[in-house]
Kinemage of the C-alpha trace (Angstrom):
@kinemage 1
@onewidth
@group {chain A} dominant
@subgroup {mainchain}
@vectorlist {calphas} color= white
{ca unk a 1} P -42.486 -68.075 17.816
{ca unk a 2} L -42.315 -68.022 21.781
{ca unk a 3} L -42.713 -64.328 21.823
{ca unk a 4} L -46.044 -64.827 19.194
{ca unk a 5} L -47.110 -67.240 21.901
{ca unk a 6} L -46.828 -64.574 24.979
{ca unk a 7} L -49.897 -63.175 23.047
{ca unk a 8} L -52.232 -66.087 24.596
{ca unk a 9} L -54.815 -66.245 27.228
{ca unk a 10} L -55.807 -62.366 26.698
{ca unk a 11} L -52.486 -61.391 28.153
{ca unk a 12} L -49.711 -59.912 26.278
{ca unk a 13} L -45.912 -60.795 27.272
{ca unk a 14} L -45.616 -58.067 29.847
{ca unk a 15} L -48.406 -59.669 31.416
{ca unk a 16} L -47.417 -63.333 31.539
{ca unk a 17} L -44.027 -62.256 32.351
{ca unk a 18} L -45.751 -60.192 35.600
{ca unk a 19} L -47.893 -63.426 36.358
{ca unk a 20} L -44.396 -65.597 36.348
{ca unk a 21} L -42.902 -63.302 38.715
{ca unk a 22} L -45.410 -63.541 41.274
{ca unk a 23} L -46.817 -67.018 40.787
{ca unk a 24} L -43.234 -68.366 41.587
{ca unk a 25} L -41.998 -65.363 43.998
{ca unk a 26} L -42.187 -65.177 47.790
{ca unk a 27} L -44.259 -63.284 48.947
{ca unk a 28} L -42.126 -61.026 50.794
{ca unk a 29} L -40.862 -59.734 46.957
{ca unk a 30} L -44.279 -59.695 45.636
{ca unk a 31} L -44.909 -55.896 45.100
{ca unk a 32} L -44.386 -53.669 42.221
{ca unk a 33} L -41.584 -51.804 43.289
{ca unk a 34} L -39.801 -55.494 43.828
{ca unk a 35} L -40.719 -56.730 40.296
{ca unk a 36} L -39.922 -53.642 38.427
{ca unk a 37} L -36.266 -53.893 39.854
{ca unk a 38} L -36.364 -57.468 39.488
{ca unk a 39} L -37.281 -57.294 35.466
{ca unk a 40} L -35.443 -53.656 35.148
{ca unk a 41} L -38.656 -52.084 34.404
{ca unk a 42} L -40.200 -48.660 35.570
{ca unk a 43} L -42.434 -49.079 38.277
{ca unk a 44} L -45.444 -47.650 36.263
{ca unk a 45} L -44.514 -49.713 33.300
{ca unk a 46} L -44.809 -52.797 35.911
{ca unk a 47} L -47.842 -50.770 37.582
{ca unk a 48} L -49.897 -51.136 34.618
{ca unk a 49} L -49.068 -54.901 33.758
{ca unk a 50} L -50.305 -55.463 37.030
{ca unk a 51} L -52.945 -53.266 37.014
{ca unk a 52} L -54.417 -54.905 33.760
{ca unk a 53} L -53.799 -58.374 35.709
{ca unk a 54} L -55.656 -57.298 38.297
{ca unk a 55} L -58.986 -55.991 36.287
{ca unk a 56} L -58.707 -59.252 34.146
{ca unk a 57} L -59.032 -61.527 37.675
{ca unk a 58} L -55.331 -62.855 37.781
{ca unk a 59} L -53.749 -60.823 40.717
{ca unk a 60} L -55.348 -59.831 43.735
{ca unk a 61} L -53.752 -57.159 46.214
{ca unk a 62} L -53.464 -57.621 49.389
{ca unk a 63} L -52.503 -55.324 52.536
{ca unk a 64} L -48.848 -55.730 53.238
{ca unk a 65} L -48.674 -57.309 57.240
{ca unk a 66} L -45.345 -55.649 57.420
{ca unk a 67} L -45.949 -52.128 55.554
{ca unk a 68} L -49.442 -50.442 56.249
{ca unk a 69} L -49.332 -48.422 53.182
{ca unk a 70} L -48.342 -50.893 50.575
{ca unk a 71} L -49.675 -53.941 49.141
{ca unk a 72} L -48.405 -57.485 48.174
{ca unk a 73} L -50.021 -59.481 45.044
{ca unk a 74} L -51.504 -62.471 44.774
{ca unk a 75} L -52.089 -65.048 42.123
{ca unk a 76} L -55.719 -66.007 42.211
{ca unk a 77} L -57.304 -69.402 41.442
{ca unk a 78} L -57.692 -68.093 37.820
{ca unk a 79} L -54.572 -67.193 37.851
{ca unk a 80} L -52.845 -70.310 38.533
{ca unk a 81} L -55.358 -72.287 36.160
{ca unk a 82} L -53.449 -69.899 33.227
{ca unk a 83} L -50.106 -70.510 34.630
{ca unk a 84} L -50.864 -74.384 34.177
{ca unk a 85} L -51.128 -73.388 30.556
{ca unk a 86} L -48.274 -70.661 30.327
{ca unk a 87} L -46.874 -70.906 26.765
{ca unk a 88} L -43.842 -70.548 27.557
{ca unk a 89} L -44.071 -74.245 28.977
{ca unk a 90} L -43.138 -75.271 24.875
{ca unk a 91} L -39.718 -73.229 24.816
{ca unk a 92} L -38.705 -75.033 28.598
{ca unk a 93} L -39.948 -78.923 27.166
{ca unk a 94} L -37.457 -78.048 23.951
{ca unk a 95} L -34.952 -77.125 25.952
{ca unk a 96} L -35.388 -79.882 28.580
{ca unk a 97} L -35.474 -82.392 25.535
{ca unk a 98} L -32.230 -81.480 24.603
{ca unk a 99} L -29.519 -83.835 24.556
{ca unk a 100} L -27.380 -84.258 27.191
{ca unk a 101} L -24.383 -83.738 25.138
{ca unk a 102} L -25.446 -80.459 23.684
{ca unk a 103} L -26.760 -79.193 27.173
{ca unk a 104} L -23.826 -77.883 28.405
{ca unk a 105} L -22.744 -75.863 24.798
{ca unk a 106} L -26.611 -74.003 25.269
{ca unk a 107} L -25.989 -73.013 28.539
{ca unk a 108} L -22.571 -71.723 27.702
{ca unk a 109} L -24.337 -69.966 24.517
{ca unk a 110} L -27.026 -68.947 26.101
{ca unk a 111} L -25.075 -67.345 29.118
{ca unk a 112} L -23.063 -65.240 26.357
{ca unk a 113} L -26.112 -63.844 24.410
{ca unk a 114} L -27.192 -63.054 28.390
{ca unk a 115} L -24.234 -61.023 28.817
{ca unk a 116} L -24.342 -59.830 25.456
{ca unk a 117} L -27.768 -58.498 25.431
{ca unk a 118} L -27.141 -57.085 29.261
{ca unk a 119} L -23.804 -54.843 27.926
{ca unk a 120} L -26.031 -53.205 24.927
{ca unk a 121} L -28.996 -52.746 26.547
{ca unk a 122} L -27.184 -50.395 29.329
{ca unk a 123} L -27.857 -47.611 27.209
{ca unk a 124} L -31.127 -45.735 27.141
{ca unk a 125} L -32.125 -45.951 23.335
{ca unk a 126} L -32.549 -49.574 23.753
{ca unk a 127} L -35.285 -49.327 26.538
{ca unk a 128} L -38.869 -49.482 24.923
{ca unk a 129} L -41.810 -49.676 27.724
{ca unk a 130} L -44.044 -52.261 26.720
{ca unk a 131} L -47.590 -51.360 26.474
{ca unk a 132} L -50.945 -52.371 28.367
């Protein structure tokens, strides 16, 4: 269900995963080189969720003050009004209405399927590249 969700706002999940990173990000981490190692992505899969960000109005680029040749993102006005609807806000009030007995087993849980997924994904057969 959260993942049928990530197909809202005229984004796919690549996308709203891309706005995420640089809504909450510094912006000293906000290029695509920097997200593409953050999410373990290739830089052109994360070049065209950005790009497609970018044409819809979501992410503006900006020259880098530090680097002359590169460029840092920006979430736009637009961009935050989607954030303020990001559907991934239902999966984090379930989980924050959790109990606080049961909080500390999902974490624990959660942390293994982390680890889990981390150890089979190494290989190369398990990396798909989302598309635009």
């Amino acid at each position: 269900m959260s993942h049928s969700h990530g197909f809202t706002g005229g984004l796919n999940p690549a996308q709203w995963m891309a706005l995420r990173y640089f809504g909450q990000a510094n912006p000293s981490v906000c290029t695509v080189m920097r997200f593409a190692d953050f999410y373990g992505s290739s830089r052109g899969t994360a070049s065209q969720s950005i790009s497609a960000l970018v044409r819809k109005g979501y992410l503006v680029r900006r020259p880098s003050p530090e680097k002359k040749s590169s460029h840092i993102l920006e979430v736009t006005d637009a961009g935050r009004v989607l954030l303020s609807q990001d559907p991934i806000k239902y999966l984090i009030r379930g989980i924050e209405g959790l109990p606080a007995s049961k909080v500390a087993d999902f974490a624990e849980s959660l942390e293994i399927l982390i680890r889990h997924l981390f150890k089979e994904g190494d290989g190369d057969d398990m990396a798909i590249e989302p598309s635009e």
